[in-house]
N, C-alpha and C positions, 0 to 999 in steps of 0.2 A: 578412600572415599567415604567408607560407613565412618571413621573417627570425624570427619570432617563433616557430615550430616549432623553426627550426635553433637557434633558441637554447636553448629548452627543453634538445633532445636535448643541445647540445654541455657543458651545464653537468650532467645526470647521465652522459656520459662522463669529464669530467673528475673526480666525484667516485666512479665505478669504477675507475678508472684505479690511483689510489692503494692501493688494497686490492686489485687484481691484483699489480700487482707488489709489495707487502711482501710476498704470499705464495708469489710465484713467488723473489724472494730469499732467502727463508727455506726454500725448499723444504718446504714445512708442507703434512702429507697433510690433506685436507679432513675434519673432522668433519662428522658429522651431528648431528642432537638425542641429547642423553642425556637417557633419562627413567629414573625411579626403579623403573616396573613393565616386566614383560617385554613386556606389550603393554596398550595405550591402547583403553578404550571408546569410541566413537564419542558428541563433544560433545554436549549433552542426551538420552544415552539413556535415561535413568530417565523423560524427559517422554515417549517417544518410547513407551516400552512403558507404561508408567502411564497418560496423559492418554486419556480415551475423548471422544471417537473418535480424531479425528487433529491434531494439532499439529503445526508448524512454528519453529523461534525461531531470528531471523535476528538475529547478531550483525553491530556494528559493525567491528569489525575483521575480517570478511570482505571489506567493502568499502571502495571508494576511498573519500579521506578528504572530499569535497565531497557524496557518495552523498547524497541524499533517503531517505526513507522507499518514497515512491512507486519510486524507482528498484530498494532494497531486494524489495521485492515482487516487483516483475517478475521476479526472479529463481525465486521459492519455484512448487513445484505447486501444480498448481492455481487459481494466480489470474494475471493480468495486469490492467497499468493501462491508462489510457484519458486521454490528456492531449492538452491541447490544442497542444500542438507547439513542443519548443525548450527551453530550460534554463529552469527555475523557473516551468514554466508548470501549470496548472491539471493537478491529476493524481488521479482517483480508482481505487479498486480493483472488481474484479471478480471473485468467485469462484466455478467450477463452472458458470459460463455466468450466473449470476445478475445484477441489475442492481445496479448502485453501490449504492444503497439498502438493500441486503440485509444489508450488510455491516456493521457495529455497527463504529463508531470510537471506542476511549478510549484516554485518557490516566492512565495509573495506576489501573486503574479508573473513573475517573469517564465516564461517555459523554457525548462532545459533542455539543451542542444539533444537532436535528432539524433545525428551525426553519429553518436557515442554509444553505447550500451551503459555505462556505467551510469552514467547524470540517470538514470532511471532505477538502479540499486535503490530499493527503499529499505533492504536491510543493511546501509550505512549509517542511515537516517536516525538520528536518537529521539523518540517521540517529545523528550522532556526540553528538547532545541527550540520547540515551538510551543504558542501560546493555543494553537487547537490546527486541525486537518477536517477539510473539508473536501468528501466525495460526493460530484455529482456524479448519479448514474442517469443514462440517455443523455437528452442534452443541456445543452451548457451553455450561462453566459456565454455572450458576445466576445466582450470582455475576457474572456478567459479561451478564446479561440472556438468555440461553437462547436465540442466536438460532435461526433456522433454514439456510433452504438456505446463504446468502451468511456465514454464521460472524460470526465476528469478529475487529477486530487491536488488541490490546493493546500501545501503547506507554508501557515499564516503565522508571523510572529508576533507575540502579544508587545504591545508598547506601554512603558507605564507601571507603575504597581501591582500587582496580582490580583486577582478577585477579591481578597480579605484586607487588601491597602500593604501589603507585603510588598518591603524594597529589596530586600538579601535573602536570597532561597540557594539551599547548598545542599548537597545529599551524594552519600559514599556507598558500595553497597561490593558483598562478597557473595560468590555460589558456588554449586557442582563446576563441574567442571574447568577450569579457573575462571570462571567469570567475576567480571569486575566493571567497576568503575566509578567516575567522580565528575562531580556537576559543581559549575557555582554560577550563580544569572544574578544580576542587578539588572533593575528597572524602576526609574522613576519622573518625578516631574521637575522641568524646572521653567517655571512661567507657561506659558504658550509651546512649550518641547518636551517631549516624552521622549525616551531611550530605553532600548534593550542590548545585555551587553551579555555573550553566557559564554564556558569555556569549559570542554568534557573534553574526558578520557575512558574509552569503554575497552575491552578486548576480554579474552578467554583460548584455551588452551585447547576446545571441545576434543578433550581425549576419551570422550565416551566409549562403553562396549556396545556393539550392535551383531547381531545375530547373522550368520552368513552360513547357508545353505550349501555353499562351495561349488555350487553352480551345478548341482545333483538334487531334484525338489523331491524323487520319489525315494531317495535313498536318505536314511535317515543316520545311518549310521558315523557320515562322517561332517553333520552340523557341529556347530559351533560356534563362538562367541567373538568377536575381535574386539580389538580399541581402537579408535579411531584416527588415524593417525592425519597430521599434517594439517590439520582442522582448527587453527590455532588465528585468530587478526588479535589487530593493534589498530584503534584507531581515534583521534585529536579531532575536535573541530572546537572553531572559534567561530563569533558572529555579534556583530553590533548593527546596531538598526535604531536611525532617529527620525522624528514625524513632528509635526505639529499635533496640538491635540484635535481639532479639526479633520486631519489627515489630509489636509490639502498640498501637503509634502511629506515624502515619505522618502527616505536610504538607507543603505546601508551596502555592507561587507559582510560574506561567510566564507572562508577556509576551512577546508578539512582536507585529512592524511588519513589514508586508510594501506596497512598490508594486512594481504592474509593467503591462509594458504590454499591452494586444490587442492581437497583431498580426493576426487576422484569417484567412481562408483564401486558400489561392492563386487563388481565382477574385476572393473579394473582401478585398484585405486593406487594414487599416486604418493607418493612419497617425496618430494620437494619440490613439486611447483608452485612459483607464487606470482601471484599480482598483487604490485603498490599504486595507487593511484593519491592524487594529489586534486585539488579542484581549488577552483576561486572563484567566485560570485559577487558582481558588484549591481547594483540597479541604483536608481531614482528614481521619483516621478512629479509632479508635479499639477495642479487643476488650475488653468487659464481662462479667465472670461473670456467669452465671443459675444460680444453684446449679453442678450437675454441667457444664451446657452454656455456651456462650461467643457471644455476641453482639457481630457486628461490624457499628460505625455508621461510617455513612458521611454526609458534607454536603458540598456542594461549589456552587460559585457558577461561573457564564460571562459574563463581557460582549465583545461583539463588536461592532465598527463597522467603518461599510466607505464608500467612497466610491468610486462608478462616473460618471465624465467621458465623454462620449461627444456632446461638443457636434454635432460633424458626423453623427450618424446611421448613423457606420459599421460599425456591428455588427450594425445591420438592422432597429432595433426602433425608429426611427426617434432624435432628438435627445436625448438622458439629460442630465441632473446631477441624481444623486439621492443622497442619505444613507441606509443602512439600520442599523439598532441592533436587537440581540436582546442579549436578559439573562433566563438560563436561569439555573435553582436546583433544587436539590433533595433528598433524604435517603432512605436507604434502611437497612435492620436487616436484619440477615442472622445467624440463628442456626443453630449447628451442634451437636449432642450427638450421643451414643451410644445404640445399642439394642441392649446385648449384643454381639453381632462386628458390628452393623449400622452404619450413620450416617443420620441424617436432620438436613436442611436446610430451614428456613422462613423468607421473607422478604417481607417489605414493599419498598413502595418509593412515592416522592410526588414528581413532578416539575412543571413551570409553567415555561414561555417564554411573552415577549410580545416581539413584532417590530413595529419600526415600520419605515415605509417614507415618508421625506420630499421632493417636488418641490424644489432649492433654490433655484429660479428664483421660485417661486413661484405658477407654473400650477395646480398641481392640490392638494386640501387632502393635510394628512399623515393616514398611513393606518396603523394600529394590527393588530395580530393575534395572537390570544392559545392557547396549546394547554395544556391543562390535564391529566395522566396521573396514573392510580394503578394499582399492580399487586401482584399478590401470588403468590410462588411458591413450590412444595414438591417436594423431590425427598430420595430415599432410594438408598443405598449398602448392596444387599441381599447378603450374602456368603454363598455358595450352598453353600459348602464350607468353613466355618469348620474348625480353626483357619488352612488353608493359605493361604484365599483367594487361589484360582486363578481361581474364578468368583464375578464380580460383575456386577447387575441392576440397573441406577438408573432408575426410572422420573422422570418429570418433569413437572412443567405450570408454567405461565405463564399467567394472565389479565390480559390489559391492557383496563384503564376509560379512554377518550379522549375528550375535548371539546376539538374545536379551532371556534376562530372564526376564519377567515382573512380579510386583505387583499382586495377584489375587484382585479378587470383595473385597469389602466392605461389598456389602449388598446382600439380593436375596438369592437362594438358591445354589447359587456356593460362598457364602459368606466364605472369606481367606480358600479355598480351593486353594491349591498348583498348578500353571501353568506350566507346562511343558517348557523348552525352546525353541524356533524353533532358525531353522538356514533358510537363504535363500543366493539362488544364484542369483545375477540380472542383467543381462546382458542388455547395452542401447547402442546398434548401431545407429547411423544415417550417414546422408550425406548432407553438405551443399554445396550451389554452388552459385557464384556472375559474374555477365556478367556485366562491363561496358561500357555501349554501347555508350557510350558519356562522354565527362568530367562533366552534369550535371544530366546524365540517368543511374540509376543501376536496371539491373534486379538479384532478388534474392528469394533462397529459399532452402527448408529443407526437409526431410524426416526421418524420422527412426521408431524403434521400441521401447517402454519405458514399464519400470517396476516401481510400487508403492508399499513400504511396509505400510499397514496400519503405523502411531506414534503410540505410545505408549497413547498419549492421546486417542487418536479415539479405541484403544484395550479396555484400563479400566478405561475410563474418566477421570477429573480432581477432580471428588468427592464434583464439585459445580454445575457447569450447563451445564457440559456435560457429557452423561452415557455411561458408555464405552460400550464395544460388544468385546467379547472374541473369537467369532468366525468369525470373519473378513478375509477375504482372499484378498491378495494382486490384487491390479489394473494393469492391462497390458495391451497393445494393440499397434497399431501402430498409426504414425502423420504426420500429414508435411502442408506447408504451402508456397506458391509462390506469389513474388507480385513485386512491382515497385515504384523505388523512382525518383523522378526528383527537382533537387535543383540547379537551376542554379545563376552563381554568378553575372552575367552582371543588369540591369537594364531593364526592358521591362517598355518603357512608365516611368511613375514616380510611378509603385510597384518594388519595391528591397524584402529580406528576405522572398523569396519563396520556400515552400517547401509542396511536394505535395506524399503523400506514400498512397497507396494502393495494398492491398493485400488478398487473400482468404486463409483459415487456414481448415481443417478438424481433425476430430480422431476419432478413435474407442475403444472401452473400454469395459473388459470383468470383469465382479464383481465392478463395479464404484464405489467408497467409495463416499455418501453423507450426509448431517447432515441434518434429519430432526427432524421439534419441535416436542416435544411427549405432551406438557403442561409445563403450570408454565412458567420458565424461563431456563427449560432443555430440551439440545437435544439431540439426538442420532445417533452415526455415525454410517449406516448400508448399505451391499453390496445391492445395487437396483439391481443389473440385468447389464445385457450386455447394454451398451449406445452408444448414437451417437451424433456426434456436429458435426456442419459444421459453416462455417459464413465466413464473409468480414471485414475489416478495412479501414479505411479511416481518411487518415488527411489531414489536407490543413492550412495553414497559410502564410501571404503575410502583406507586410504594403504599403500600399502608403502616398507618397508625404512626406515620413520620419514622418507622422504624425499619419493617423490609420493604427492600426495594428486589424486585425482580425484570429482568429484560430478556427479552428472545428475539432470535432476528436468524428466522429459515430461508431460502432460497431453493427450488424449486427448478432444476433445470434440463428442459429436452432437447437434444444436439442431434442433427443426422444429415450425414455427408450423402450428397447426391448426385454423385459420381457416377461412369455409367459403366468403370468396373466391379461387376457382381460382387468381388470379394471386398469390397469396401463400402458399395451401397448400401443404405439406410443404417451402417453402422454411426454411433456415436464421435463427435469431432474429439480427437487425442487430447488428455490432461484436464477434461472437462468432467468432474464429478457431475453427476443427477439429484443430489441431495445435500445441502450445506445446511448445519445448525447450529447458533452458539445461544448458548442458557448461560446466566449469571443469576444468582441471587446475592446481595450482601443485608447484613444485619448491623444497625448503627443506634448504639447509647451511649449517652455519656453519663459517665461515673465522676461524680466531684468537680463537674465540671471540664474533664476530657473526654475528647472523641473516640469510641471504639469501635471498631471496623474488623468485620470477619466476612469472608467472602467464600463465593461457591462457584466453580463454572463449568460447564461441560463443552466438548466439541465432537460434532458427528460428522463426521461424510464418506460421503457411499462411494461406492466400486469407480476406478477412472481406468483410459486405457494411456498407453505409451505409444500409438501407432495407429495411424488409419485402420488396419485389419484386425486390431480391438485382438492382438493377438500378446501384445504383455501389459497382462493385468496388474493394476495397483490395489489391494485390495482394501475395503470400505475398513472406518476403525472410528475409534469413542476412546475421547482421551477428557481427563477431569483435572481440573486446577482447585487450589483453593489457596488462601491466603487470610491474613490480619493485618491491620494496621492500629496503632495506641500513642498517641499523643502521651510523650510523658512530662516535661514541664520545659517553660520557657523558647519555647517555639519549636523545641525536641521532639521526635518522634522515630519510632521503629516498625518498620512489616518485614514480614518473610510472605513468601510466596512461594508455592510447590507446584510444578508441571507435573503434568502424568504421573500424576499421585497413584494410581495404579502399576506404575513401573513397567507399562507395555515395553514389547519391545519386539516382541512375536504377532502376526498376523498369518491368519489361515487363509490359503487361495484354494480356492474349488478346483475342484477337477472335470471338466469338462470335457468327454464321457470320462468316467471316473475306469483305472486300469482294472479297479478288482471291489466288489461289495464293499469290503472293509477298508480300501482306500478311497477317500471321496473327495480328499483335501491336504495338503502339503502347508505345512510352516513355510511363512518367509517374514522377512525384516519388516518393520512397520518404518514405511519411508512418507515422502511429500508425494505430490501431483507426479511430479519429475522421474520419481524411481531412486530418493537418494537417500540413505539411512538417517530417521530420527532417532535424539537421543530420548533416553529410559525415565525415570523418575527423576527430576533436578530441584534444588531446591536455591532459593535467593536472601539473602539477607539486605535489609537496605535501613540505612540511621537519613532523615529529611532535619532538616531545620532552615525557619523562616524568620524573617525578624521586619 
């Protein structure tokens, strides 16, 4: 592994090397960027003061070129992921303290199937598949299902030539661990028709060392080091997508293959279980006049399979080979017209999964389950100040009609006993509201009241490493959230691309669905009790002298279960950090006319538990990235990128009362949210070319 580091490094030395010296021969004073305005707005400001309540849009070329979606996130306020530990492994999002669940996952639109755990994997997700990701936190377009507390994340695919008029963008890239992969996207015009067409292969070997205590914290004597075993995906996706340039139509196709392995946790980790899953994604859409108003239809189909190997029982839920298929469909109409300076919004929507879940051994029969949704929603864009509209009022509702018939158990003593169907009624009122109070000042924010049906997975697990619970009751409560954005376009001094949001969020929550570990590499989703979250957001990002750019973006968060058993009361809700931060600076000149790009970044966050009784601690950690990137000719370019450039891999847990003066604190593994080993110092190589 050091040969293969040293080598990384010595090959982007040798290819600085050469563009140091033509410029120290040439004696050539270092440009910076020339842009055409005297100063630059900060990238999506128009979404930044427009979109109520709060938005975020993470682009691709912010990040490394192997970046996940899931990895993407972790960076943005307000939310962090929750993975199961390692490169390409199981990664879902979390926002405002909310549970995975909360959080509405689509693709272009379309939301993926409930039904499944996987269709919500955001570390399958290759950040560079899409043209940008859009997280709302609180609520949410209509349009996009109205979530509540937990938002939603739109990933959106760019149609068309690239930002810089780029048709053929291709990028290969080698790291630690065997990580790898290869990219090639076309996207162009042809008349009144744009197309996106892209084709990856990503995977890695994550045979990293991580630190393992042997399950003895005060005993030091028999720590140690392991590698990682089993830790290893593979995985393909394709994706074409055509529009009009308008977008008054829009389709497309994505497939993706993904295997990889369980490796298990460090008290019990597993040694060859896998899951392969398979997926396919089709949509269209279409915008219909209705006289004055405009109706946008939507259809869209899912199929998903998946295949979980776990002959040895090592994920805890005893002996597995099982087949699971879901095939979700569904359509929805979304009308929009005017009322005067007003807008109002009405839509439908009709959706249907059926999941099957197959023994393929042939022990147990195959087991079916079906969920059946219709909903209806209306919302108005009330302009309180016409002609200026500075103030606007959008009230909103959402009713969802639900009939699901689920799978029973597997295993246990409610083993393929017959589940009853439930129906539920969910009604999700709120009220957003945008003051702008300046052409560079918006104030904005939200309220309502929200309903969660437990998934289907969180009912009866996935029958690998998470256990279901049949007696779940649906999450409710009320939310809202006010804050302030300021993005002005002028120049202050020589900082340009400023933009500065903050905001306070709260909710309350009666039956809170959370997943805590039980052992092994299984968890279980169960109602904790009535909850409470409050917290702040904060971003800031600004560049000077067109050169550095810096961004920050803390989160701030107070969680506490209020339960009316003592030993869990006013503790904090499990996997929820109280402090999230990520710092970037990069520095950008061009020399002879290319772009040079060096980067800085930090991540912080503090102590989380693994369990309502706040009794297995994760402990808080500060992990630094930094990277380059250098255009070297003809649409060529090379970065490397370094993780935990400090080579953490140890973290100190307190001891609470401590056994002896001199002992206060115990080494353990520097893991996720989860409890599942990160890997140590990694480093990336990536070659991009555009044309």
């Amino acid at each position: 592994m050091i040969y293969r580091h040293r080598f990384i490094l010595c090959v982007l030395l040798g290819l600085l090397g050469p563009l140091r010296a033509r410029a120290a021969a040439d004696d050539t004073e270092t440009i910076i960027i020339v842009d055409h305005a005297p100063g630059e707005a900060a990238r999506d400001r128009d979404r930044a003061l427009g979109d109520a309540p709060f938005v975020t849009v993470l682009h691709p070329d912010d990040h490394p070129a192997a970046a996940s979606v899931a990895d993407a996130v972790a960076t943005a306020v307000g939310a962090h992921t929750r993975s199961l530990g390692g490169l390409g492994a199981y990664a879902s999002v979390a926002v405002r303290g909310a549970a995975p669940g909360h959080t509405a996952i689509l693709i272009d639109g379309v939301p993926l199937a409930r039904i499944a755990a996987v269709t919500t994997d955001l570390g399958r997700f290759s950040l560079d598949a899409f043209g940008e990701v859009d997280l709302y936190r609180g609520a949410v377009p209509v349009e996009l299902g109205g979530a509540g507390v937990g938002g939603a994340l739109n990933l959106v695919t760019r149609l068309g030539p690239g930002e810089h008029g780029s048709r053929l963008a291709a990028s290969i890239g080698v790291g630690s661990f065997g990580a790898r992969h290869a990219r090639l996207h076309h996207g162009d015009t042809y008349g009144s028709v744009q197309s996106s067409t892209t084709l990856g292969y990503q995977g890695a070997t994550g045979d990293y060392a991580y630190f393992d205590d042997n399950g003895t914290p005060l005993n030091r004597s028999d720590d140690g080091y392991h590698v990682r075993r089993n830790n290893g995906f593979d995985a393909v996706d394709g994706a074409t997508r055509w529009g009009t340039v308008d977008r008054r139509a829009t389709g497309g196709v994505r497939v993706a293959y993904k295997r990889q392995g369980l490796p298990g946790s460090i008290a019990n980790p597993s040694s060859a279980a896998q899951l392969a899953t398979t997926d396919v994604i089709g949509d269209a859409a279409f915008d219909a006049p209705i006289g004055a108003a405009t109706a946008r239809q939507l259809a869209y189909v899912l199929v998903e399979r998946q295949h979980l190997a776990d002959r040895l029982g090592e994920l805890g839920l005893g002996a597995a080979d099982r087949a699971f298929s879901t095939l979700a469909a569904g359509a929805s109409s979304t009308v929009r017209f005017a009322l005067g300076p007003h807008r109002g919004v009405l839509g439908g929507e009709l959706r249907g999964e059926r999941f099957a879940d197959r023994d393929r051994s042939g022990a147990q029969p195959r087991l079916v389950g079906t969920r059946l949704a219709g909903a209806v929603t209306a919302a108005a864009d009330l302009v309180i100040d016409p002609p200026d509209a500075r103030i606007v009022i959008t009230p909103a509702a959402r009713l969802d009609l639900v009939r699901t018939a689920p799978t029973p158990m597997t295993s246990g003593p409610s083993a393929l006993v017959p589940v009853a169907p439930r129906r539920d009624v969910i009604p999700s009122p709120r009220l957003t509201a945008r003051f702008a109070a300046t052409d560079d000042v918006t104030i904005k924010g939200s309220a309502g009241w929200y309903a969660r049906l437990p998934t289907l997975t969180e009912v009866f697990g996935d029958r690998g490493y998470l256990l279901g619970s049949p007696d779940l009751r649906p999450e409710r409560g009320p939310s809202g959230d006010l804050g302030v954005v300021w993005a002005p376009v002028a120049l202050i001094g020589d900082v340009d691309r400023i933009l500065v949001e903050a905001d306070a969020f709260a909710h309350r929550a009666r039956d809170t669905i959370a997943l805590i570990t039980s052992g092994g590499f299984v968890a279980r989703a169960t109602n904790i009790g009535d909850t409470q979250a409050w917290g702040a957001e904060l971003v800031a990002s600004a560049r000077y002298a067109r050169t550095l750019s810096v961004t920050l973006s803390y989160t701030r968060l107070v969680t506490a279960q209020l339960a009316g058993d003592p030993s869990v009361s006013g503790k904090p809700v499990p996997r929820e950090p109280g402090h999230v931060l990520h710092a970037r600076t990069d520095v950008a000149h061009r020399v002879r006319g290319r772009l040079a790009t060096v980067w800085l970044a930090a991540d912080w966050q503090a102590t989380s538990f693994l369990d309502p009784a706040s009794l297995g601690r994760v402990p808080g950690r500060v992990l630094i990235g930094a990277g380059a990137r250098i255009e070297i000719a003809g649409g060529f370019a090379v970065a490397l990128s370094v993780d935990n450039l400090g080579d953490t891999r140890v973290t100190h847990l307190p001891l609470d009362p401590p056994p002896s003066p001199s002992l206060t604190e115990a080494p353990t593994a520097l893991t996720d949210v989860a409890g599942f080993p990160l890997p140590g110092r990694s480093f990336y190589l990536a070659f991009d070319w555009t044309h």
